[in-house]
N, C-alpha and C positions, 0 to 999 in steps of 0.2 A: 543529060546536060543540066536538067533542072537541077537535080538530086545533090550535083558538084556543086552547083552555087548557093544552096542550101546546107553546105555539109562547110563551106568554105568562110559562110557567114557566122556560122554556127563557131566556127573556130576563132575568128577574128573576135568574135564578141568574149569568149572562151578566154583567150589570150589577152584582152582589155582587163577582162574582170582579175584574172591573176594577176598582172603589172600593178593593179591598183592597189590590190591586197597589199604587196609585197613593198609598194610605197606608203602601207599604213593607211590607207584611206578605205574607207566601208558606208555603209548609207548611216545615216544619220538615226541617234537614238532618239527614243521613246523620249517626246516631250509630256510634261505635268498640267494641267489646271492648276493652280494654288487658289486660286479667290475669286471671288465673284463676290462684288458690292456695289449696292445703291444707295446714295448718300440721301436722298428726299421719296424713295417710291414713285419716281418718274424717268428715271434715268439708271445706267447701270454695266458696270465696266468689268470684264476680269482679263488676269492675269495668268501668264503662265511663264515655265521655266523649262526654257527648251534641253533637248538630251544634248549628245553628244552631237558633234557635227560630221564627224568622220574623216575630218582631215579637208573636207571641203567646204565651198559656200554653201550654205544650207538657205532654203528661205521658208518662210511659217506662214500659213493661214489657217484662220480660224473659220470652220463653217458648222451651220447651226438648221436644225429644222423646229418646228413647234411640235407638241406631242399631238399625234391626231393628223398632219400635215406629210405629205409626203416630197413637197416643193423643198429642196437646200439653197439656203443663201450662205453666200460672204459677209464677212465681217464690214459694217460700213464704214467703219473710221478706226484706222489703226494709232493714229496719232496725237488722239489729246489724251490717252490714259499712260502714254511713256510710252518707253521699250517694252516688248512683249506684252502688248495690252490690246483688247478691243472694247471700243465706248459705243453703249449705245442709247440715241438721243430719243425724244418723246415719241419721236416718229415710229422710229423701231424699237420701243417698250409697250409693252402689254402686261398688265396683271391681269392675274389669277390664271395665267398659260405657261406651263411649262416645255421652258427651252431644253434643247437636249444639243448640246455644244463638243467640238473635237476639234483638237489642235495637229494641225498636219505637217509635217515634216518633210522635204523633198532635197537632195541636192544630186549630182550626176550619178552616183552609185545606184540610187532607190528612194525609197521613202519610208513614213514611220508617220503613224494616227497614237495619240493621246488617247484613254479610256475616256466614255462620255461622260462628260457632265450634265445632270440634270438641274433645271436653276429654274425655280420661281423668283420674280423678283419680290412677290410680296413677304417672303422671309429671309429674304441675306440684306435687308436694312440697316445699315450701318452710317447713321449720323454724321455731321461734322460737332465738335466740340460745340456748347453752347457761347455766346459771343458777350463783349461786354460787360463782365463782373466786376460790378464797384463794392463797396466793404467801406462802411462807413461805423463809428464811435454816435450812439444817440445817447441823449439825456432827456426823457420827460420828463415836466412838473411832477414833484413828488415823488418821483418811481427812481430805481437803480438804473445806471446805464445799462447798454447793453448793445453788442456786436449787429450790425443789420447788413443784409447784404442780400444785392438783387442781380440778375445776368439775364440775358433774353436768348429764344429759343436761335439754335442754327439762320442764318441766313438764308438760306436752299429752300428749307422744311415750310410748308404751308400748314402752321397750326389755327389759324383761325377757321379756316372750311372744316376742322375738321377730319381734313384728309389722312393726316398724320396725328398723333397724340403722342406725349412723349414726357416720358420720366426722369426725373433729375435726382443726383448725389452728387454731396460735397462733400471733400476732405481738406481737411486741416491740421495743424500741427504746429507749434515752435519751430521756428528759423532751425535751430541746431539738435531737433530731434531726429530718432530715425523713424516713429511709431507716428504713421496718419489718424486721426479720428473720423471715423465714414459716419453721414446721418443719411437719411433717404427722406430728400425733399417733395416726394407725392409730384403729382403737377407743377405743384406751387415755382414760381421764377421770384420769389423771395423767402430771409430765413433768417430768423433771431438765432444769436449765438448769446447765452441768457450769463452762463459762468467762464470765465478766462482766467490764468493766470496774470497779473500784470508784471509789468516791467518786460514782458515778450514780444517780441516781433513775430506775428503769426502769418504762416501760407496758406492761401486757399487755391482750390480748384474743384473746377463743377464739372460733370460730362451726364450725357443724356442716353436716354434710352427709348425706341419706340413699341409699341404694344406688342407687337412681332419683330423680331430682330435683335439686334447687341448695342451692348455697350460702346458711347463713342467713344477718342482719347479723351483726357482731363483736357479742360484748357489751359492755359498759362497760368503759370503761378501769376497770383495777386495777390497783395502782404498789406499789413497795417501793425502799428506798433503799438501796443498796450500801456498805459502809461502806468507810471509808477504810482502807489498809494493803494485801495482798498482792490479785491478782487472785484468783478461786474457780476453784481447778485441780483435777483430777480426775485420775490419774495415767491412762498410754494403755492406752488396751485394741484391739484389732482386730474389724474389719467387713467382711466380704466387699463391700457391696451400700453402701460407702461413698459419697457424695455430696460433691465439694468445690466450693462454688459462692461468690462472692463478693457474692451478694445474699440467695439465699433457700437452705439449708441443707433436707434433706429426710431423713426418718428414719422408714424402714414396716416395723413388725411384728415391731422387735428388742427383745429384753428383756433385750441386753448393754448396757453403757453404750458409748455413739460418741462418738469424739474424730477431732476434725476440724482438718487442716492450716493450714488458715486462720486467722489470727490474731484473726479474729472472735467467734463465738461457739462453745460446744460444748455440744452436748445430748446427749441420752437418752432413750430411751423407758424410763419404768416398769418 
C-alpha cells in the first residue's frame, strides 16, 4: 500500500514537472553580483542582476556569512539601495572582515545561488563626487590674473578624523572642445589655473579618490568665461618633479606655482 502511494506521488509530481516544461516555465536562472560599494567606509550596498525567471514569480535574497563565521544572515534592508540591491547600515558593516555574499533564486519550479562574492568593505570605496566647486577670476596687486578654484570634500566622507583621506582631479576644457585637460590636485580642495585661453568659456569638474578604493564620478560641470584681451600668465617659476604632457598635465604635492612649456595650460597647486 505504501509503495502505491509513493509510486503515485512520484508521478503526480513527474506529470507537474512535464506540464510545466511544456508551458515554458523552468526554475529560475543563475543570478549575478555586479557591485558592491561603499560611499564613506561605514556603510555599503551591492547590487545584482537576477537570471531568468522561468516563466514564473521568482523572488531574490541575499544571504551573507563573515569569513571565519559559520552563523548565515539575511539581507537587512533590501530597500534603500533600489531594485535588486541590499544596504548595509553601520550596524551591519565591519572593516577589515571579509563578507562572503550569494544571491538566491527561488520561484515554484526550483531555485538557483549566484557564485560568491567575497567583499571587504575597506577596498570597494567608491566616493560620492566632491561638492560645491566655485571657479573664480583673481587679480593680485602686481601679479598676472589667474583662474582659482576651490570644492570641498563628499558630504558622507569623514576627512577631518582622518578616517578616510582622499584625492582630487580636475578636468577642464573650452565650452566647444572635445579634448579635457586632467591635473592631479594631491589633497589639496584648491587649484590655480595659471594659463587660459581668453575669450573661452571653460568647464570644470573635480572627483575624488580614497587611499584604497576608485575613483568617484566628476561632479557637475561648473564654467566661467574668460574674458577677452591678454591670456592669464603667471610669470615662471621652477619645479623639479615637472610634468610636460600634451594631453594631461600632472602636479603632486607642490605648493610652488608650476609653469609649464607647453603652450597649453599652466597650473598650480595651492
Amino acid at each position: 500500500m505504501k509503495e502505491n502511494v509513493a509510486s503515485t506521488v512520484v508521478f503526480i509530481l513527474l506529470l507537474f514537472l512535464n506540464i510545466n516544461l511544456l508551458n515554458g516555465q523552468s526554475p529560475p536562472g543563475k543570478p549575478e553580483i555586479i557591485k558592491c560599494r561603499s560611499p564613506e567606509k561605514e556603510t555599503f550596498t551591492c547590487w545584482w542582476k537576477p537570471g531568468a525567471d522561468g516563466g514564473l514569480p521568482t523572488s531574490y535574497t541575499l544571504t551573507y556569512h563573515k569569513e571565519g563565521e559559520t552563523l548565515t544572515h539575511e539581507c537587512p534592508d533590501y530597500k534603500t539601495g533600489g531594485p535588486n540591491s541590499c544596504y548595509f547600515n553601520k550596524k551591519h558593516t565591519s572593516i577589515w572582515t571579509i563578507y562572503i555574499i550569494t544571491i538566491n533564486a527561488t520561484n515554484q519550479m526550483g531555485s538557483c545561488s549566484s557564485d560568491p562574492r567575497y567583499v571587504d568593505v575597506t577596498y570597494i570605496v567608491e566616493p560620492d563626487p566632491p561638492v560645491n566647486l566655485t571657479l573664480e577670476l583673481k587679480q593680485p596687486e602686481d601679479k598676472k590674473p589667474y583662474l582659482w578654484m576651490r570644492w570641498f570634500p563628499p558630504t558622507l566622507v569623514d576627512v577631518r578624523s582622518g578616517w578616510l583621506t582622499l584625492q582630487y582631479e580636475i578636468r577642464l576644457k573650452p565650452e566647444k572642445s572635445a579634448e579635457w585637460e586632467i591635473h592631479f590636485a594631491g589633497q589639496q580642495t584648491q587649484f590655480k589655473i595659471l594659463s587660459l585661453y581668453p575669450g573661452q568659456k571653460y568647464l570644470v569638474q573635480v572627483r575624488c579618490k580614497p587611499d584604497h578604493g576608485f575613483w568617484s564620478e566628476w561632479s557637475p560641470e561648473s564654467s566661467i568665461q574668460i574674458p577677452n584681451g591678454s591670456p592669464l600668465l603667471l610669470g615662471a617659476s621652477h619645479h623639479n618633479d615637472l610634468t610636460d604632457s600634451p594631453r594631461t598635465i600632472s602636479s603632486q604635492g607642490s605648493l610652488q606655482p608650476v609653469v609649464f612649456t607647453t603652450p597649453k595650460l599652466i597650473t598650480a597647486l595651492w
